[in-house]
N, C-alpha and C positions, 0 to 999 in steps of 0.2 A: 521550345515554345512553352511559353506559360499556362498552366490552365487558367481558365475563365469558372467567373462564379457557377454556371453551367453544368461544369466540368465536377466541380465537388461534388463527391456522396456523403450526405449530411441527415442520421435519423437518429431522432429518437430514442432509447431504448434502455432499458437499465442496466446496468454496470456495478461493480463492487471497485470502491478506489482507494487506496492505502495509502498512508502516509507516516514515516518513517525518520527520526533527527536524532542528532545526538545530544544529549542530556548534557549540559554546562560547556556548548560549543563555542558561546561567542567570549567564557572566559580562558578557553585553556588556548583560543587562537591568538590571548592578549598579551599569552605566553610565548608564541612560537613565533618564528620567520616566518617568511612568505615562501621558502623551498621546503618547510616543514609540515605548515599547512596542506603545498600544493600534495607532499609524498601520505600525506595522513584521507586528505580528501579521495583520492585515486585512489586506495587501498577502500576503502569505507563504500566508494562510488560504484565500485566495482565486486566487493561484494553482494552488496543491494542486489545490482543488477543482473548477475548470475542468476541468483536466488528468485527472485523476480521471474524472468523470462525461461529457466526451468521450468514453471511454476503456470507458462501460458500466458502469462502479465505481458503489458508494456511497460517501457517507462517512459512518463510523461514527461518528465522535468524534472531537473536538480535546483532547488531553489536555497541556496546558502547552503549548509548541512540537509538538508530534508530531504528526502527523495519523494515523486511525488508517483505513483503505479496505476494502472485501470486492468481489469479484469473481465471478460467478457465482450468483447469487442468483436471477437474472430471467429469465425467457423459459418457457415451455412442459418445453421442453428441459433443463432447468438441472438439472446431478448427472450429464447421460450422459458417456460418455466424451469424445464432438465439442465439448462443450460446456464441459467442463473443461480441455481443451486451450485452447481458444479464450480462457477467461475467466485461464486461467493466459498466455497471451501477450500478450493485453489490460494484463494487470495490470503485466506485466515493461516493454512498450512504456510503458505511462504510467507509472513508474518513471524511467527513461529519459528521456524528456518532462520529467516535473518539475521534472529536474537541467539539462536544456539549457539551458529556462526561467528558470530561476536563474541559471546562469553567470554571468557579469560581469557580473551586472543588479545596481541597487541599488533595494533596497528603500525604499519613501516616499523615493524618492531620494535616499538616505543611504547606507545599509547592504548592504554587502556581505558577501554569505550562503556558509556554505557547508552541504552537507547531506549526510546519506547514508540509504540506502534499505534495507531488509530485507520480503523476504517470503518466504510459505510455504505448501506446497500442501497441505490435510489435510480429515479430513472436522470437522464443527460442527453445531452443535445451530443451527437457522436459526429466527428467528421473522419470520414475514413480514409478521403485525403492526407491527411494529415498525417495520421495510423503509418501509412505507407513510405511518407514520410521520415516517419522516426520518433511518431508522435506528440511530438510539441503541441500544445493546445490542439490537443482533437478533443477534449473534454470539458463542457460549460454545464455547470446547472449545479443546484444548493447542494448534492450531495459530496461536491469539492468541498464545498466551505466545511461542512458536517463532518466531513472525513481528518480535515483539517484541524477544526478544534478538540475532536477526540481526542485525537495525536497530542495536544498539547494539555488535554488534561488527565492523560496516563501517567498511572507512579512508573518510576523509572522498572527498565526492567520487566515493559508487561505489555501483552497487545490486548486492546479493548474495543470494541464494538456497537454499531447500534442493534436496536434490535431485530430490525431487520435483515441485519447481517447472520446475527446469533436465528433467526429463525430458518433463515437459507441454508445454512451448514449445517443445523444442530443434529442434524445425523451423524455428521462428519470429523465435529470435533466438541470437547467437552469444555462447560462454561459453569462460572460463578458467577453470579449475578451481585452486580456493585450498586448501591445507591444513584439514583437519578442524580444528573447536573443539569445547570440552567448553561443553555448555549447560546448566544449572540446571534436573534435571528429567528431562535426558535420561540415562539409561544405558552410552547408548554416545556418543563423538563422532559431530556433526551432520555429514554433508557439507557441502561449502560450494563455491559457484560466483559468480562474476563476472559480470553482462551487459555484457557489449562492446555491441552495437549487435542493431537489428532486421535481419532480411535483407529484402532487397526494399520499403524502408521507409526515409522520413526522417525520425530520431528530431522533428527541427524542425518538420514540419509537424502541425498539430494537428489530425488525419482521421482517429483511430482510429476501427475499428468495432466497435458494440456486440456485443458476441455477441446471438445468440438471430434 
């Protein structure tokens, strides 16, 4: 039986969402087949995603190359303040992760990747429906979009943040502060921050803990 609109749990709440592509994707696939694509993507997809839901994450959606992640969704607790810290350091550290994981790995043992990172800390319309689902669209509201263009204006090789992200973690992990960008959308230029590394933490080992 289907659920009914009813049937949905749908709130509010804020979230940390990450997003993740490979850096000169749509030229090296103009390169390859379609059986070298698929064995590049599954390697790459499945990385992410380890990484990721070690990490506490969902994963929202694979859009082309991107991976798309939400953080903070789950637990009891999920929306307070300890817990948005938590799920925003989470998110930063698996970021982080991703990229280590990557370095001088080759894909289907070929391909050498590179990638960059963007996320961002805001509130979102949550359906938790969805969550249970598998996640696909349980996440609406600007800090997609936000999260999104970060991601695309990161130099290769680098995960970067807003500042509200940088302010949630900044316990947790250490930042360089980059020059403001104007974002599509936004009014004013975004802050923009750097993750150097976690403190008290090796980006390489793969032990993150879930919040909640």
């Amino acid at each position: 039986m289907n659920a009914t609109s009813a049937d949905v749990i749908c709130r509010r709440q804020t979230v940390t969402i990450l997003f993740v592509d490979i850096v000169g994707f749509t030229s090296l696939v103009d390169q390859l087949d379609c059986a070298d694509v698929r064995d590049l993507q599954r390697d790459y997809f499945g990385t992410v995603s380890a990484v990721v839901r070690a990490a506490g994450g969902i994963v929202e959606k694979f859009i082309g190359d991107a991976v798309m992640a939400v953080f903070g969704t789950a637990g009891p607790d999920a929306g307070t303040p300890a817990e948005v810290q938590c799920a925003a350091a989470a998110a930063v550290r698996a970021g982080l992760l991703v990229q280590e994981s990557l370095r001088g790995r080759l894909l289907s043992g070929r391909y050498a990747v590179k990638t960059r990172v963007g996320l961002a800390t805001g509130t979102a319309m949550v359906d938790l429906e969805a969550a249970r689902d598998g996640g696909y669209g349980m996440v609406s509201g600007s800090v997609v979009a936000t999260a999104s263009r970060l991601q695309a204006y990161a130099p290769h090789d680098t995960v970067v943040v807003c500042a509200a992200t940088q302010q949630a973690s900044a316990d947790a992990v250490d930042y360089q502060e980059l020059p403001p960008v104007s974002v599509h959308g936004k009014q004013s230029p975004v802050e923009l921050w750097r993750a150097l590394h976690p403190r008290n933490a090796a980006v390489s080992a793969l032990t993150l803990q879930a919040c909640g």
